[in-house]
MMTF fields as JSON, N, C-alpha, C and O atoms, coordinates in Angstrom:
{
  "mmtfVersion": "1.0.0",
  "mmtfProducer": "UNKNOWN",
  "numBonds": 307,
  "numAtoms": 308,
  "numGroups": 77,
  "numChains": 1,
  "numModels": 1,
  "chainsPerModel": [1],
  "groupsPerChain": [77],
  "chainIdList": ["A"],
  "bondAtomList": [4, 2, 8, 6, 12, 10, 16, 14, 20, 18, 24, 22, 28, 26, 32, 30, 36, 34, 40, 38, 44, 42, 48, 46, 52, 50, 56, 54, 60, 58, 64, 62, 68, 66, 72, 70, 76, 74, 80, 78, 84, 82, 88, 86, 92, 90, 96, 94, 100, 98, 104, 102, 108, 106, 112, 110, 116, 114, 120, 118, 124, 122, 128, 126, 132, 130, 136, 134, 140, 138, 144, 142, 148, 146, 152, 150, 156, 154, 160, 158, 164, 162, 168, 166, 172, 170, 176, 174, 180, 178, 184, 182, 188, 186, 192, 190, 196, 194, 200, 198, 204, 202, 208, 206, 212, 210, 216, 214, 220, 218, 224, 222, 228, 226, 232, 230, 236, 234, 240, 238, 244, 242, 248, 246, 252, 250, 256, 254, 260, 258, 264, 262, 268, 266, 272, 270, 276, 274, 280, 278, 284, 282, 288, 286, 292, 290, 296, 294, 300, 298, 304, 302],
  "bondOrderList": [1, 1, 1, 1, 1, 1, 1, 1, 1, 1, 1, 1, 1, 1, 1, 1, 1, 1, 1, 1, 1, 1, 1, 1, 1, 1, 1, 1, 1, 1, 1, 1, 1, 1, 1, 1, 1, 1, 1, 1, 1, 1, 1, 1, 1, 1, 1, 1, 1, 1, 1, 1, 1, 1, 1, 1, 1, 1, 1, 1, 1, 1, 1, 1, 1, 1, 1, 1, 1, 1, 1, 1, 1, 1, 1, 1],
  "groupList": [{"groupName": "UNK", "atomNameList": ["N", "CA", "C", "O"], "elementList": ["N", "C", "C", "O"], "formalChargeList": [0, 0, 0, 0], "bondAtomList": [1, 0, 2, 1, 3, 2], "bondOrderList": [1, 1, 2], "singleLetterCode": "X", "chemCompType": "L-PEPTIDE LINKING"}],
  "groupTypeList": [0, 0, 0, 0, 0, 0, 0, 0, 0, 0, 0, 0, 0, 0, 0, 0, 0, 0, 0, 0, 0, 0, 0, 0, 0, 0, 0, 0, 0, 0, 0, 0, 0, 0, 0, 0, 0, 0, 0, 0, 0, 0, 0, 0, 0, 0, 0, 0, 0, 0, 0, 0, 0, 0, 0, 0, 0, 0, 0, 0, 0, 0, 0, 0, 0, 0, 0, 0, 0, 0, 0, 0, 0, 0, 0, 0, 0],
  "groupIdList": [1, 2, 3, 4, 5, 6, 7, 8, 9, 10, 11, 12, 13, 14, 15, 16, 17, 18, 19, 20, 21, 22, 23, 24, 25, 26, 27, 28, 29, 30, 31, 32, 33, 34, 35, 36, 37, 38, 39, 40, 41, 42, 43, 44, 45, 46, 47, 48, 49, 50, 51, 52, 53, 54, 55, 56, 57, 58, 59, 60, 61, 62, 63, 64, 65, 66, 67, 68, 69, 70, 71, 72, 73, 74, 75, 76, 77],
  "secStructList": [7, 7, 7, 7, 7, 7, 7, 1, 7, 7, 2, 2, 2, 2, 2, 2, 2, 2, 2, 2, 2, 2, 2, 2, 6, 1, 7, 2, 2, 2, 2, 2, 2, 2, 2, 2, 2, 2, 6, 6, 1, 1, 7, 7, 7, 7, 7, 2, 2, 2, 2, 2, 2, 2, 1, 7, 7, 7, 1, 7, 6, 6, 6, 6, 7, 7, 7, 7, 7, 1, 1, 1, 7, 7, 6, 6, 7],
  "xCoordList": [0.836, 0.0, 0.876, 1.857, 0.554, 1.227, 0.364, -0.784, 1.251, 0.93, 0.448, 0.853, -0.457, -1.157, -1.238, -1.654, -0.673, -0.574, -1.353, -1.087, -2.21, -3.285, -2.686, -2.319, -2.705, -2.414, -3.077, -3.176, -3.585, -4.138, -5.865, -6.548, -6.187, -7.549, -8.394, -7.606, -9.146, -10.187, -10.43, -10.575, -10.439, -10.997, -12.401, -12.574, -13.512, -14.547, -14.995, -16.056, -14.015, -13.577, -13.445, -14.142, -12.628, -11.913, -13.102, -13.291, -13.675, -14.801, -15.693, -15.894, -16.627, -17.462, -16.737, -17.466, -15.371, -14.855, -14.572, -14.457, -14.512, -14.413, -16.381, -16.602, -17.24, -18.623, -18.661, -19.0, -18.422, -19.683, -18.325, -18.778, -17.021, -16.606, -16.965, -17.163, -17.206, -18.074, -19.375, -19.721, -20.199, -21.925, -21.574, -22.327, -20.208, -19.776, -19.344, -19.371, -18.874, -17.986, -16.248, -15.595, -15.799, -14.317, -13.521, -14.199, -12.658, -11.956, -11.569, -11.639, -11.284, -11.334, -10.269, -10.616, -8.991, -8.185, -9.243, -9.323, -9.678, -10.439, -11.813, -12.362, -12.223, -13.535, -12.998, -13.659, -11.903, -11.154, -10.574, -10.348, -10.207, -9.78, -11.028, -11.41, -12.037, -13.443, -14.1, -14.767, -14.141, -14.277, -13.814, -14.303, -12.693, -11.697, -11.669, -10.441, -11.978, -12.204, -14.108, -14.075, -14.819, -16.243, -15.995, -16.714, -14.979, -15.18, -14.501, -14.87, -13.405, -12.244, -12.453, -12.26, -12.948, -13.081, -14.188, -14.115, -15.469, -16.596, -17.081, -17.095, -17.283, -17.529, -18.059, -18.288, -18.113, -18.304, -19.754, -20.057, -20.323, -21.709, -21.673, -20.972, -22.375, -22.287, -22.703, -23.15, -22.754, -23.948, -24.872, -24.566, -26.22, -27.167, -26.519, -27.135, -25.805, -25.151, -24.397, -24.508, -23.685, -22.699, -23.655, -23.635, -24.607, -25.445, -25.902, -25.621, -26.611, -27.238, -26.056, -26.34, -24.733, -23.932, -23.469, -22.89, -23.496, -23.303, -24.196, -23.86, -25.274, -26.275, -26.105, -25.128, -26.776, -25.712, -27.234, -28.329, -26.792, -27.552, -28.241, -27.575, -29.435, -30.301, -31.463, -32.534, -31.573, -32.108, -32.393, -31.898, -33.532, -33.747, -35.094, -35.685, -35.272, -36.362, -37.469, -38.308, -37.61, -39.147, -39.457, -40.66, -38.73, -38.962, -39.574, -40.077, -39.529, -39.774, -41.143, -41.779, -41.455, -42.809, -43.945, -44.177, -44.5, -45.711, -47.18, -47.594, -47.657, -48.482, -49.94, -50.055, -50.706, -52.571, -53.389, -53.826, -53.878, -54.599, -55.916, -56.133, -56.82, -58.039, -59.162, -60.319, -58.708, -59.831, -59.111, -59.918, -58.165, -57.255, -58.206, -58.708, -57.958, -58.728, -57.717, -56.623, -57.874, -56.45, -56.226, -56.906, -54.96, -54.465, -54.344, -53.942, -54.661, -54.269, -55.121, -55.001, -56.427, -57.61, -57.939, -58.894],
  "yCoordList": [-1.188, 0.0, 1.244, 1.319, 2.131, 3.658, 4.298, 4.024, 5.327, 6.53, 7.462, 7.257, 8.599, 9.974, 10.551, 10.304, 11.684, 12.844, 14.385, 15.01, 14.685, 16.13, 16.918, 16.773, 17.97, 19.005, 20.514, 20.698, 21.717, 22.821, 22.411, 22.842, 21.534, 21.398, 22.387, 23.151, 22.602, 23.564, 22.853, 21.644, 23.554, 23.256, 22.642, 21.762, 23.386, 23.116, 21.724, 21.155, 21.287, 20.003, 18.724, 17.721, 19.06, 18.924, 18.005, 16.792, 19.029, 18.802, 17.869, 16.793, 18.416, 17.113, 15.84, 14.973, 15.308, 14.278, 13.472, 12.246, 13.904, 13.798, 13.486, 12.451, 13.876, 14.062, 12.645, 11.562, 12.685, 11.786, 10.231, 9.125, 10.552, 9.13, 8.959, 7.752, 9.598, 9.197, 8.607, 7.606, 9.388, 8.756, 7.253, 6.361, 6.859, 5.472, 4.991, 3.771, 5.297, 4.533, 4.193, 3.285, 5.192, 4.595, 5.641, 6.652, 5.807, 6.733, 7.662, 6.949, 8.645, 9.9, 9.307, 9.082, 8.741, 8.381, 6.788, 6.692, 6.097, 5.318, 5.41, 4.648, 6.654, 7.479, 7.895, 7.716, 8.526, 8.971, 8.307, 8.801, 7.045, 6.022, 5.796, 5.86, 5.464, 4.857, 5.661, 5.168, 7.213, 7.905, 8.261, 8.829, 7.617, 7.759, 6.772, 6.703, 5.755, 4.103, 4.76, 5.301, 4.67, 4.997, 6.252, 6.256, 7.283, 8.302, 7.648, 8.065, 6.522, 6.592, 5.017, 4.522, 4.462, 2.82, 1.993, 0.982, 3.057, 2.668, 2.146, 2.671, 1.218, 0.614, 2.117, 3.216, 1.769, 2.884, 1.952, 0.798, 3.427, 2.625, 2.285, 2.997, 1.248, 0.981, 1.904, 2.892, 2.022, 2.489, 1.671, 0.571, 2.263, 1.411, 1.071, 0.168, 1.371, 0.102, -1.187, -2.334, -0.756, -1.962, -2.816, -4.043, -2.077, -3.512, -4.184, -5.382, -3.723, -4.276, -5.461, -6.637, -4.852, -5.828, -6.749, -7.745, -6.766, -7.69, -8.846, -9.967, -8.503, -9.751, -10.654, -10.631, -12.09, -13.226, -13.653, -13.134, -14.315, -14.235, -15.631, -16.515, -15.509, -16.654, -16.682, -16.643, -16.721, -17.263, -16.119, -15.0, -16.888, -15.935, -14.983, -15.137, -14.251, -13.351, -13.322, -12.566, -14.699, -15.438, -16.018, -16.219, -16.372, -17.173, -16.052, -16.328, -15.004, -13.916, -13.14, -12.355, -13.637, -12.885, -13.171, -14.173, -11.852, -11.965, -12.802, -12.819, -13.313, -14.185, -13.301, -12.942, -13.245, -12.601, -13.437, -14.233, -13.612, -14.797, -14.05, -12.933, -14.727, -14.087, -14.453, -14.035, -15.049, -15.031, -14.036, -13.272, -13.886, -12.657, -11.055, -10.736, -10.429, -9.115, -8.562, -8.93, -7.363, -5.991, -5.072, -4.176, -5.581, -4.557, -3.222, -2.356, -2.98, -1.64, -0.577, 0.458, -1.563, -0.83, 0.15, 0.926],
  "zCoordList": [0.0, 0.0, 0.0, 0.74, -0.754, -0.825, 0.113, 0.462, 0.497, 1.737, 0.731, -0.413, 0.954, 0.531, 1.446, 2.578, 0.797, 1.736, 1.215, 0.189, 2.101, 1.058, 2.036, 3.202, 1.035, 2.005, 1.546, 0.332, 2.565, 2.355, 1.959, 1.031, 2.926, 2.748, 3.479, 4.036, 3.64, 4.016, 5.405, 5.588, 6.055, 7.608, 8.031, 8.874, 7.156, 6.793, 6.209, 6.467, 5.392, 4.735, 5.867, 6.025, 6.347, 7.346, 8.396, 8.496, 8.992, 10.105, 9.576, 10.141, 7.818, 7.3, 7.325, 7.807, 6.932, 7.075, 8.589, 8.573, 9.329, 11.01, 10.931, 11.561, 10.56, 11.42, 10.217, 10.693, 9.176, 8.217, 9.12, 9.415, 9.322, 9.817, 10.941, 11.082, 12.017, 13.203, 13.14, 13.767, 12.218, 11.827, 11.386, 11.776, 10.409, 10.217, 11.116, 10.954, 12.167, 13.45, 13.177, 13.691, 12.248, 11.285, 11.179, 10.994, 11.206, 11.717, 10.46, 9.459, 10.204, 8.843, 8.538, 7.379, 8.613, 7.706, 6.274, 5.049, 7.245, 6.76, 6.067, 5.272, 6.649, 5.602, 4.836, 3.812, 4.566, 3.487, 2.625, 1.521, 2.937, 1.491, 1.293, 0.124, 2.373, 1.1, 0.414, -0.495, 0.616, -0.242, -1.913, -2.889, -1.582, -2.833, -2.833, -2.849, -2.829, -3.25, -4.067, -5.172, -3.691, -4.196, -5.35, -6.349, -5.177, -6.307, -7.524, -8.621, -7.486, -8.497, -9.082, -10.192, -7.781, -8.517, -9.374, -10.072, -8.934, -9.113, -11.292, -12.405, -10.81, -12.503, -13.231, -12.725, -14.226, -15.142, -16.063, -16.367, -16.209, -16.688, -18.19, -18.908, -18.74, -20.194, -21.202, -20.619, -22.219, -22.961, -23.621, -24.083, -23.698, -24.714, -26.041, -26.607, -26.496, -27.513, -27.033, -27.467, -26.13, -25.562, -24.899, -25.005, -24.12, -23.359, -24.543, -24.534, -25.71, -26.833, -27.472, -27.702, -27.678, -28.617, -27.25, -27.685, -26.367, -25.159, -25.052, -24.672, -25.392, -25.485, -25.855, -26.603, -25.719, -26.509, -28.065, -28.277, -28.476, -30.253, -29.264, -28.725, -29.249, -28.835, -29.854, -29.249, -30.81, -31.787, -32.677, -32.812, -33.343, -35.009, -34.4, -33.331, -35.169, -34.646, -34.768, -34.278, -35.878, -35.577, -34.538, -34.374, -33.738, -32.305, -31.411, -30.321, -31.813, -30.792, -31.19, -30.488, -32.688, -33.584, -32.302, -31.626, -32.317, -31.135, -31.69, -32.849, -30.768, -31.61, -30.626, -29.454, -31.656, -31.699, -31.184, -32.016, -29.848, -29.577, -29.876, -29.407, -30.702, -30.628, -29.348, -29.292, -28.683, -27.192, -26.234, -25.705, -25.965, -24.893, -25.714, -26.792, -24.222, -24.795, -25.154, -24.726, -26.187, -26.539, -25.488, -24.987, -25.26, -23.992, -24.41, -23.632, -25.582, -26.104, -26.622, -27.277, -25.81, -26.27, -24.923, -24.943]
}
């Protein structure tokens, strides 16, 4: 593990990091890596293309043709 060292933080800064690691029970050196663990590590979201080409090819797209039951009522009425 590497050491970090901040320096010329705001006092103000300072105090929210001390109050939000007490409300956790963990001490501000340790609210402070999980902070910067949650801002820097966090997955990155896909886009609607990539989820789309991610999908796996499960058949032809007649398997999927919606079928008209004529006794069911139209939901779309």
């Amino acid at each position: 593990m590497a050491n970090l060292i901040v320096r010329n933080v705001d006092e103000d800064i300072i105090k929210a990091l001390k109050s939000r690691a007490g409300r956790h029970g963990t001490s501000a050196e340790a609210e402070h890596r999980k902070i910067l663990a949650q801002a820097l590590m966090k997955r990155r979201k896909r886009s609607f293309a990539q989820v789309l080409a991610a999908m796996p090819n499960v058949g032809k797209d007649s398997d999927f043709k919606r079928v008209q039951d004529k006794n069911s009522p139209n939901v779309l009425d």
